[in-house]
PASERO-132872 format. One record per atom (N, C-alpha, C, O): x, y, z. Coordinates in steps of 0.1 Angstrom, whole numbers, plus 5000, padded with zeros to 4 digits. Layout:
<nodes>
<node east="X" north="Y" up="Z"/>
...
</nodes>
This chain:
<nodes>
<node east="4943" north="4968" up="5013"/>
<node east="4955" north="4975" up="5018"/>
<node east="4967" north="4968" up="5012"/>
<node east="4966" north="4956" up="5008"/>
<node east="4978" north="4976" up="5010"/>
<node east="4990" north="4971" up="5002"/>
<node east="5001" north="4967" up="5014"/>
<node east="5002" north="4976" up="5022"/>
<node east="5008" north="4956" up="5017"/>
<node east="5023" north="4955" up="5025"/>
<node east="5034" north="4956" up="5013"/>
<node east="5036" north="4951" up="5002"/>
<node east="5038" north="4963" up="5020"/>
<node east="5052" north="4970" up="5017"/>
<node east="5063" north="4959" up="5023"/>
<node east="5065" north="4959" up="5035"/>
<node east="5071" north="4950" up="5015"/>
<node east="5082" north="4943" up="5019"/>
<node east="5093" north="4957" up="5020"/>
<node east="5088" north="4966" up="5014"/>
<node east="5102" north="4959" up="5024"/>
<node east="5112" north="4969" up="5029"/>
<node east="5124" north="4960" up="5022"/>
<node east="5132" north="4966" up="5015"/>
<node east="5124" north="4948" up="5024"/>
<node east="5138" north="4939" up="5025"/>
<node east="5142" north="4942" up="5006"/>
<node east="5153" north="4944" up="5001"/>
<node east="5129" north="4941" up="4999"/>
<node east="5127" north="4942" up="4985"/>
<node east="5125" north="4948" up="4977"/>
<node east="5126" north="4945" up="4965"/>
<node east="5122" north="4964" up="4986"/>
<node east="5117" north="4977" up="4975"/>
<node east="5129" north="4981" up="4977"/>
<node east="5136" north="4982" up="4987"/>
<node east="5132" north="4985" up="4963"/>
<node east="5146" north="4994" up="4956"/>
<node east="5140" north="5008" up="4958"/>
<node east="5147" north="5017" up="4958"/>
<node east="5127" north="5009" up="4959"/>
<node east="5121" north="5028" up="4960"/>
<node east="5124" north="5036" up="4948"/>
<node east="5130" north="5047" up="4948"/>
<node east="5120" north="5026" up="4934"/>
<node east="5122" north="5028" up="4922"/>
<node east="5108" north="5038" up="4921"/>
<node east="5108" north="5045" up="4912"/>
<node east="5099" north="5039" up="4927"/>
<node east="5085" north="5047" up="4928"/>
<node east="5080" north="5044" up="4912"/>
<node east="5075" north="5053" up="4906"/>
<node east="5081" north="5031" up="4907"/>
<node east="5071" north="5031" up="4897"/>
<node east="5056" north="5026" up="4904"/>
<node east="5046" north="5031" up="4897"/>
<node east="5053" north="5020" up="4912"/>
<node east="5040" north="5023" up="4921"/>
<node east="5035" north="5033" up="4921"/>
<node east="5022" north="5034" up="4922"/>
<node east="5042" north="5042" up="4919"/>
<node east="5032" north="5060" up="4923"/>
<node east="5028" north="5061" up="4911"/>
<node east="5016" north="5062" up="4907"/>
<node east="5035" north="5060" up="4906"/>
<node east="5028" north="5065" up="4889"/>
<node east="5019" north="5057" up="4888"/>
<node east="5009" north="5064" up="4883"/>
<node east="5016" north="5047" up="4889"/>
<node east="5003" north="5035" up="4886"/>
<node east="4991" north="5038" up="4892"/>
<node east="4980" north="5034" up="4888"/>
<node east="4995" north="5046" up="4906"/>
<node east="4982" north="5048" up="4916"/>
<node east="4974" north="5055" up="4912"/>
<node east="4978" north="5066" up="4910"/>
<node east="4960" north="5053" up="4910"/>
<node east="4948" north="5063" up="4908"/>
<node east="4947" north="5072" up="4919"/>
<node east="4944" north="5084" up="4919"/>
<node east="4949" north="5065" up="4928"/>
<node east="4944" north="5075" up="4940"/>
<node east="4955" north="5082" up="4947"/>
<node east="4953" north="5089" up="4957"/>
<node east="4968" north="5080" up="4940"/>
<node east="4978" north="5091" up="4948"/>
<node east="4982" north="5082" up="4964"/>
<node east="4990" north="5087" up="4972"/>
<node east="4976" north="5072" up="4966"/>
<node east="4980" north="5065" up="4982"/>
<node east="4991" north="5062" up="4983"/>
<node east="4994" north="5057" up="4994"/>
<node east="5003" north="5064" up="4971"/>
<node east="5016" north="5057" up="4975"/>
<node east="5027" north="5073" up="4975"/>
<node east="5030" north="5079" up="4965"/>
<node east="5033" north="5075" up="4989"/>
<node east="5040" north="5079" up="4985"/>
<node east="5056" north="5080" up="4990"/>
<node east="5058" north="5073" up="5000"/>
<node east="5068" north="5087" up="4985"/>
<node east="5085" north="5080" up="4988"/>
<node east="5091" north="5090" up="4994"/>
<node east="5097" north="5100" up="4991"/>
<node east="5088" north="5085" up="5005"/>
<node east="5096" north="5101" up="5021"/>
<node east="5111" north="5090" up="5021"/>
<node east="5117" north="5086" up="5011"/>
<node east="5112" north="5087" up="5036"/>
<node east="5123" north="5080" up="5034"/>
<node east="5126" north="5065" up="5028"/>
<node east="5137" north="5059" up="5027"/>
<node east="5106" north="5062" up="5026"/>
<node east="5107" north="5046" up="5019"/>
<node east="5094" north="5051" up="5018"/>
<node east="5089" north="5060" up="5023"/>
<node east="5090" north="5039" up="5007"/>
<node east="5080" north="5038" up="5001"/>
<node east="5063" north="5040" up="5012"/>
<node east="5065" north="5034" up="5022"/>
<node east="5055" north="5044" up="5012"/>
<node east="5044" north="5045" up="5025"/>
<node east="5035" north="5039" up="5016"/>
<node east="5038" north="5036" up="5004"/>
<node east="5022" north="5037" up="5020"/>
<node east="5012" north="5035" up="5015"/>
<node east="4997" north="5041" up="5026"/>
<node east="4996" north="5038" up="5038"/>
<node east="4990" north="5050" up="5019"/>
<node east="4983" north="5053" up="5021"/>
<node east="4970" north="5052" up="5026"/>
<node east="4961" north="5059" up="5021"/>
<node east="4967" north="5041" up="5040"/>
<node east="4955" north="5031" up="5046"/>
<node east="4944" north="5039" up="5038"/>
<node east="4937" north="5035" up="5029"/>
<node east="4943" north="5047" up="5042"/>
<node east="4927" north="5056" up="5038"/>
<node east="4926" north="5062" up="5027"/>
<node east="4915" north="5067" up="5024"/>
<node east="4939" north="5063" up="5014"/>
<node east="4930" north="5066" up="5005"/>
<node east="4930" north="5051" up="4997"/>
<node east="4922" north="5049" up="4988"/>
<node east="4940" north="5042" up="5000"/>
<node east="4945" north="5030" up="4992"/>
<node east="4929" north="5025" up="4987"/>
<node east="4920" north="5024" up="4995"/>
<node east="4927" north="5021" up="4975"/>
<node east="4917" north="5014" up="4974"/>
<node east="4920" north="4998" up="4970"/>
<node east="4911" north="4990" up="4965"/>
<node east="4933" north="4994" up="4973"/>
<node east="4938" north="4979" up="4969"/>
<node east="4933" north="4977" up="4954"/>
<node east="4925" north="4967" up="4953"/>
<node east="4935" north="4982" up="4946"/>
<node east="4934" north="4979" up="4931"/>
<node east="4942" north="4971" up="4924"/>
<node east="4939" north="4967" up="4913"/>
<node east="4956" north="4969" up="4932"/>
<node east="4965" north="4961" up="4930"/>
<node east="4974" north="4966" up="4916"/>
<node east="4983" north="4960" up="4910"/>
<node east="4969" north="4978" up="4913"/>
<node east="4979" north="4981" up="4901"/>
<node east="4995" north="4984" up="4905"/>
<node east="5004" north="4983" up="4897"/>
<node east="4995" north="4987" up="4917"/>
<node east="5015" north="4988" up="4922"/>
<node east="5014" north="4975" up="4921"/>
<node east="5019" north="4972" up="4909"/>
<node east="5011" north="4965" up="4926"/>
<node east="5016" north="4951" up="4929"/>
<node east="5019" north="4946" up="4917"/>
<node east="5029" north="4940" up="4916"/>
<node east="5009" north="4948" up="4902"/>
<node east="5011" north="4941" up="4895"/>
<node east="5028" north="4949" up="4883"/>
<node east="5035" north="4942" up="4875"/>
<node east="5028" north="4962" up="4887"/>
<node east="5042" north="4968" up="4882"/>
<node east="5053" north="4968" up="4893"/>
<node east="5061" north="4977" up="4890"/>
<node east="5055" north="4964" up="4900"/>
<node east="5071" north="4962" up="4908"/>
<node east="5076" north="4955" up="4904"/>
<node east="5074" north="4944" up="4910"/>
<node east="5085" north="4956" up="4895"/>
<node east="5095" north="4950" up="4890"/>
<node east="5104" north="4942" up="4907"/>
<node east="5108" north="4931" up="4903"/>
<node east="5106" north="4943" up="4917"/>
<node east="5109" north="4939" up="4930"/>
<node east="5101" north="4929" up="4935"/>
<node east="5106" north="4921" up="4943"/>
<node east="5088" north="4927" up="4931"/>
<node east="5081" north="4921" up="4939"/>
<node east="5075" north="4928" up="4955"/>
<node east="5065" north="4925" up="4962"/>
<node east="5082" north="4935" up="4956"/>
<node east="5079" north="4938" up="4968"/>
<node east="5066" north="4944" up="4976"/>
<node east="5064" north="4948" up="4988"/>
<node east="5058" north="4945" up="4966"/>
<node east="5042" north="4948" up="4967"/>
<node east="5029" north="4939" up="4968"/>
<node east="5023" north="4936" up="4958"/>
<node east="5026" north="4935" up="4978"/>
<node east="5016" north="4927" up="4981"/>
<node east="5000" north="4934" up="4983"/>
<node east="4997" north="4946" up="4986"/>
<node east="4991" north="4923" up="4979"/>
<node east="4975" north="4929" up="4990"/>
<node east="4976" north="4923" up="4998"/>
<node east="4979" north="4911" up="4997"/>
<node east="4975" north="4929" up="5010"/>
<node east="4972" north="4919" up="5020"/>
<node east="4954" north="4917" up="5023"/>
<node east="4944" north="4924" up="5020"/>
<node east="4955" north="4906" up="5030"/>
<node east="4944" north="4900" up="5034"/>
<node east="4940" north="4904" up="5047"/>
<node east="4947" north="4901" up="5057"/>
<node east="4927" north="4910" up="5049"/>
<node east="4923" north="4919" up="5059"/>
<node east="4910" north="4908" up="5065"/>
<node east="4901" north="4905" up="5057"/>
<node east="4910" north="4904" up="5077"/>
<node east="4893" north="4895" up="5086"/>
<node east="4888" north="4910" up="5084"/>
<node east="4895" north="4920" up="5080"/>
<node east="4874" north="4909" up="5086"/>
<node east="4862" north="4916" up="5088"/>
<node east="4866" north="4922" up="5102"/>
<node east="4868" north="4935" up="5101"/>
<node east="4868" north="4919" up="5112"/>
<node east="4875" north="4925" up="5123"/>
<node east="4887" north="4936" up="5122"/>
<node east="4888" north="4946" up="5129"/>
<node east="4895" north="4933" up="5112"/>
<node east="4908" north="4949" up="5114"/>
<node east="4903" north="4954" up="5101"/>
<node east="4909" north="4963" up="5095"/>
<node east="4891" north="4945" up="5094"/>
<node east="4887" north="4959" up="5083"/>
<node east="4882" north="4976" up="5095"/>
<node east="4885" north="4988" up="5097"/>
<node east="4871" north="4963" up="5097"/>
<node east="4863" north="4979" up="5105"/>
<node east="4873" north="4983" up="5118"/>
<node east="4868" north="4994" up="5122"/>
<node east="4882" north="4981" up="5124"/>
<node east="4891" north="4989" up="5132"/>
<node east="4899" north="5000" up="5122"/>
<node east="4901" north="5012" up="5123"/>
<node east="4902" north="4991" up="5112"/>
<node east="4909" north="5003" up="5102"/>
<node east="4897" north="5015" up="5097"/>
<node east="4898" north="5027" up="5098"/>
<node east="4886" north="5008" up="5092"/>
<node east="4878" north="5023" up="5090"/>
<node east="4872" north="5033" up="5094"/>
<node east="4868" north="5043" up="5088"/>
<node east="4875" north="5027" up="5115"/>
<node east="4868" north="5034" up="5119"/>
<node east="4878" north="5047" up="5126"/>
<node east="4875" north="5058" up="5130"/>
<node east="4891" north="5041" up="5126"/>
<node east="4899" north="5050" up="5129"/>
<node east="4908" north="5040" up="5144"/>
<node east="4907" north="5028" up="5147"/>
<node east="4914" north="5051" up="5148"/>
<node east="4922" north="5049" up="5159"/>
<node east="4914" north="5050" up="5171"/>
<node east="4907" north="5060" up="5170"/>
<node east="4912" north="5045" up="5180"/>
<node east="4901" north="5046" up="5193"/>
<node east="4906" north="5055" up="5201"/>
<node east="4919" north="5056" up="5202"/>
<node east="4899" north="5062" up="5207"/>
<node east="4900" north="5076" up="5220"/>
<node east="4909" north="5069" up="5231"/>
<node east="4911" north="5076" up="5241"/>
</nodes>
């Protein structure tokens, strides 16, 4: 999964263009896309901002994130 700093993204959207999978996209700021994101890290390594990280996921909020939102 990708974190989005806010304080740092200018919402220059060169991230989108980099994305294979289309997970990034610029409503009123930059989003990122949990479920299709495959953390490839190709936005992180072009933001000229920095403001694109992977974050680091435990084994625990992997599988809460895969399995969805609970009833």
């Amino acid at each position: 999964m990708i974190d989005v700093n806010f304080k740092l993204c200018d919402e220059c959207a060169t991230c989108i263009s980099v994305c294979p999978v289309d997970a990034i996209l610029l409503d009123d700021r930059i989003m990122v896309d949990e479920v299709r994101c495959i953390s490839c890290g190709n936005c992180v390594s072009v933001c000229p901002m920095g403001a694109l990280t992977i974050a680091k996921r435990d084994k625990t909020n992997m599988s809460a994130a895969q399995e969805g939102p609970s009833q």
